[in-house]
N, C-alpha and C positions, 0 to 999 in steps of 0.2 A: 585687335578684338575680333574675336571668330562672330561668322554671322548670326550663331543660336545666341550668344550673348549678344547683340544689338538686338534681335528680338524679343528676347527677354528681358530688358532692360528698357525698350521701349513700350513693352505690353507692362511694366511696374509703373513705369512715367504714365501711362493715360491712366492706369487706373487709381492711381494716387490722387492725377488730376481731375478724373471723373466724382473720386469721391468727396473732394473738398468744393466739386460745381453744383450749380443749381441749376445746369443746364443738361439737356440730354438729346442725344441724336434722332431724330424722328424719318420718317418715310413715308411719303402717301400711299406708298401700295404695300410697302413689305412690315411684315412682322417685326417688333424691336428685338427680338434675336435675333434675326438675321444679319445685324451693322458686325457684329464681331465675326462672322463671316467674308460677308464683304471687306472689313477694316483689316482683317489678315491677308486678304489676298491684295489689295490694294498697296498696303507694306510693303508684302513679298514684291509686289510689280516694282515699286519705288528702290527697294535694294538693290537690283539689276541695273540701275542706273548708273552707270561708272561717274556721273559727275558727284552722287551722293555716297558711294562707298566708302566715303574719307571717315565715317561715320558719324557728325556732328547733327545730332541726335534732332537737333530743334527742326533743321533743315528734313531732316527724314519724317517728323511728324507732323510740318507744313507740307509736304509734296504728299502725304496720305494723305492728309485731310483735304486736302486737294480733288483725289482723288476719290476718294468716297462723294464729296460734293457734286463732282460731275455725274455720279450714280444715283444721284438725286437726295441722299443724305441731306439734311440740312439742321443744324444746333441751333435748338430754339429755351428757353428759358421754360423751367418746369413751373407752375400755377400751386 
């Protein structure tokens, strides 16, 4: 699988998942457009990874979301 297709098949997998959640990514200081900024580059960092290249998807969007978190992200339940 080319790396545009794990991207893009990973960008269908969140937002499938976003849209059936009641939760959503939040930031004390940034703008909520900004996560899809930051959640692409964080991917792209996580891709480079040679232990996740194998592509197994779930792996690739626990070590973003990982990743976004330490950026201060944090998924909190919508009100």
């Amino acid at each position: 699988m080319t790396r545009c297709m794990r991207l893009t098949l990973s960008l269908v997998v969140l937002s499938l998942s976003a849209g059936c959640s009641t939760s959503e990514w939040v930031h004390p200081n940034r703008p909520k457009d900004q996560f899809t900024q930051d959640y692409n580059k964080c991917q792209a960092d996580t891709l480079r990874d040679p232990k996740l290249q194998q592509g197994i998807q779930l792996l690739i969007i626990q070590a973003t979301e990982r990743c976004v978190q330490k950026q201060g992200w944090r998924l909190v339940e919508k009100e």
